[in-house]
N, C-alpha and C positions, 0 to 999 in steps of 0.2 A: 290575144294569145291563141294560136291554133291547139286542136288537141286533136289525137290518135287514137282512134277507137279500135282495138284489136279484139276481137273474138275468137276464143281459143279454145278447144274442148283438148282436153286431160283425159288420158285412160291409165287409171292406175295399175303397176305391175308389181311385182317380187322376182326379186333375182333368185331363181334355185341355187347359184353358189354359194351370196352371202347373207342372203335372208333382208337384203336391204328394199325400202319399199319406194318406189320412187313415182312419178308420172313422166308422160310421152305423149306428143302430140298424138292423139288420131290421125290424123292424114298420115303424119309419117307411120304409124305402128301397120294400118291400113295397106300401104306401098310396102311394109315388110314382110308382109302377111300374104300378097302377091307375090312377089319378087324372092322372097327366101333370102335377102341379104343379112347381113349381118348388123349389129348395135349395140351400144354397149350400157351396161348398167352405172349409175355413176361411180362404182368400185374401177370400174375397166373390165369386168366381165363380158365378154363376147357371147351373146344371146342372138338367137336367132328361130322363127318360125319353119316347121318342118315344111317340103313340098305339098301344095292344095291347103295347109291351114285356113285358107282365105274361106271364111262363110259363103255362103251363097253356091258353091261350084256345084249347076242344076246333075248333070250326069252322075257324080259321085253322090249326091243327094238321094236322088233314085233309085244308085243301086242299091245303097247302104238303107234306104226303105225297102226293098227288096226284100234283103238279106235277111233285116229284123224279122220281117212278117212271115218269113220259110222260118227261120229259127225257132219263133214263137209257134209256129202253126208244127214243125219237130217237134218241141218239149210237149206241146199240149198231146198231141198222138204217143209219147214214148209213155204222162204222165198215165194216160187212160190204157195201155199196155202193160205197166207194172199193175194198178188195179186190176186188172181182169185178174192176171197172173195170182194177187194174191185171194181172189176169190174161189169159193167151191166150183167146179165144172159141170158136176152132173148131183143129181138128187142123191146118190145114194154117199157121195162125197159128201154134201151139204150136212145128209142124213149123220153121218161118221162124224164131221166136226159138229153136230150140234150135240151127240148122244157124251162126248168128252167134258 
């Protein structure tokens, strides 16, 4: 008796409509995550991956480290700007809020 050795990897999803939890090939979820076409949950929900979902895309990667590292390097300068702000300015301010 011949036998059929299939090896299959599963990636577990949830349908946002019906809260159903199902699996889907890898390769295929993969190609839809590419491609942006369409699939369906086993309810018949039409699910689909938005445009570039696919991991990996190096340029979008890039910017979006970019982006992060100016935002966080923004809040850390806006953080140390409201400090200053709420500190005394000159000694006789200091003077004034210490003597209260």
């Amino acid at each position: 008796m011949d036998a059929l050795i299939y090896n299959l990897k599963l990636e577990p999803l949830t349908c946002p409509t019906c809260g159903a939890t199902f699996a889907v090939a890898q390769a295929l979820l993969d190609q839809r995550r590419r491609d942006g076409r369409r699939f369906c949950c086993p309810a018949g929900h039409r699910l689909y991956f938005p445009p570039n979902a696919a991991a990996g895309n190096p340029t979008e990667v890039r910017q979006l480290k970019r982006r992060l590292v100016r935002a966080l390097h923004d809040a850390e300068q806006a953080e140390a700007h409201a400090q200053d702000l709420q500190r005394p300015h000159t000694e006789a301010e200091e003077h004034t809020a210490k003597a209260r």
